[in-house]
N, C-alpha and C positions, 0 to 999 in steps of 0.2 A: 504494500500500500504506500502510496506518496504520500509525504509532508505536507501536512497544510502549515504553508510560511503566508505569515502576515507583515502588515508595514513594523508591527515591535518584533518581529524575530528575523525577517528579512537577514539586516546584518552579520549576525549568530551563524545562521544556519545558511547561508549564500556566499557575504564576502569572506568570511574568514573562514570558512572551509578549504582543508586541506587537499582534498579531494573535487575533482569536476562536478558541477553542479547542472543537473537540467529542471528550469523552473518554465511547467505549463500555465500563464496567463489563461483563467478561462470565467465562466458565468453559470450558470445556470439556466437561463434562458436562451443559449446558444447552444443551436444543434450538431455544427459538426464539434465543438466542443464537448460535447457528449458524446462523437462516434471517437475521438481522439482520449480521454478520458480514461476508461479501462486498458487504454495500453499504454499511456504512462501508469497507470497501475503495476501492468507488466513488467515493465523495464524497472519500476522501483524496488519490485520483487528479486529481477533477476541481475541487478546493479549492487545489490544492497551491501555490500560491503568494500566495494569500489567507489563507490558515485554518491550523491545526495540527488535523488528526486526529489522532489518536490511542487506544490501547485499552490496558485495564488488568484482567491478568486480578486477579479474585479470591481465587482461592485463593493465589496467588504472593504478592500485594500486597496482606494483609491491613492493614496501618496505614490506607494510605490511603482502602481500603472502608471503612474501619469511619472513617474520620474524617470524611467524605462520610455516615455512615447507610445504607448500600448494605445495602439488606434483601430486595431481589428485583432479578432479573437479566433480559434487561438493563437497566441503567439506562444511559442517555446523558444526562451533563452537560454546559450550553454556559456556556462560560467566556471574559468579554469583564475587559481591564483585570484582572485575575489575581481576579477576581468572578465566584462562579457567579451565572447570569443566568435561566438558564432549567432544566430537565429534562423529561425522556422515560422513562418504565419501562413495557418490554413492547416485544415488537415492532410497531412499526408501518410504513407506505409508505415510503420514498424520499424522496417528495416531502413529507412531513414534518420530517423531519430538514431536508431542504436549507430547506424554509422558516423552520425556525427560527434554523438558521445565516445564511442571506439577512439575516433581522433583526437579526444582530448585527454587520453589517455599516456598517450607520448610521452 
């Protein structure tokens, strides 16, 4: 299961992680945010002691979207050394995400 990171944990659990972090921006009212959703589940399952999943709703945790520019949903950021590295907006495959998580692996 993924981390629910808020605007008070953000810091904690995102920059100062040792480890690559992927944080899915999503809502509740958002559909393919809902077909992307159980698979960052996945991946937090099958990361979980490599990586920090984690997910950030929007509406909840407006500081942080809007400090990020989070203008469409979802957006998945990859955060390596408390440094966004990478992004994703929109739903896409599995094997996506995990690729680009793989890459911050390095």
């Amino acid at each position: 299961m993924a981390l629910e990171i808020t605007d008070g944990n953000f810091d904690e659990l995102v920059l100062k992680s040792d480890k690559p972090v992927l944080v899915d921006f999503w809502a509740e009212w958002c559909g393919p945010c809902r077909m992307v959703g159980p698979v960052v589940d996945e991946i937090a399952n099958e990361f979980g002691a490599t990586a920090v999943v984690g997910k950030v709703n929007v509406d909840h945790n407006p500081v942080i979207a809007s400090q990020y520019g989070i203008m469409s949903i979802p957006a998945l950021l990859f955060f390596k050394d408390g440094k966004l590295v990478d992004k994703q907006v929109g739903a896409v495959p599995k094997h996506v995400l995990v690729s680009k998580l793989n890459s911050q692996m390095a």
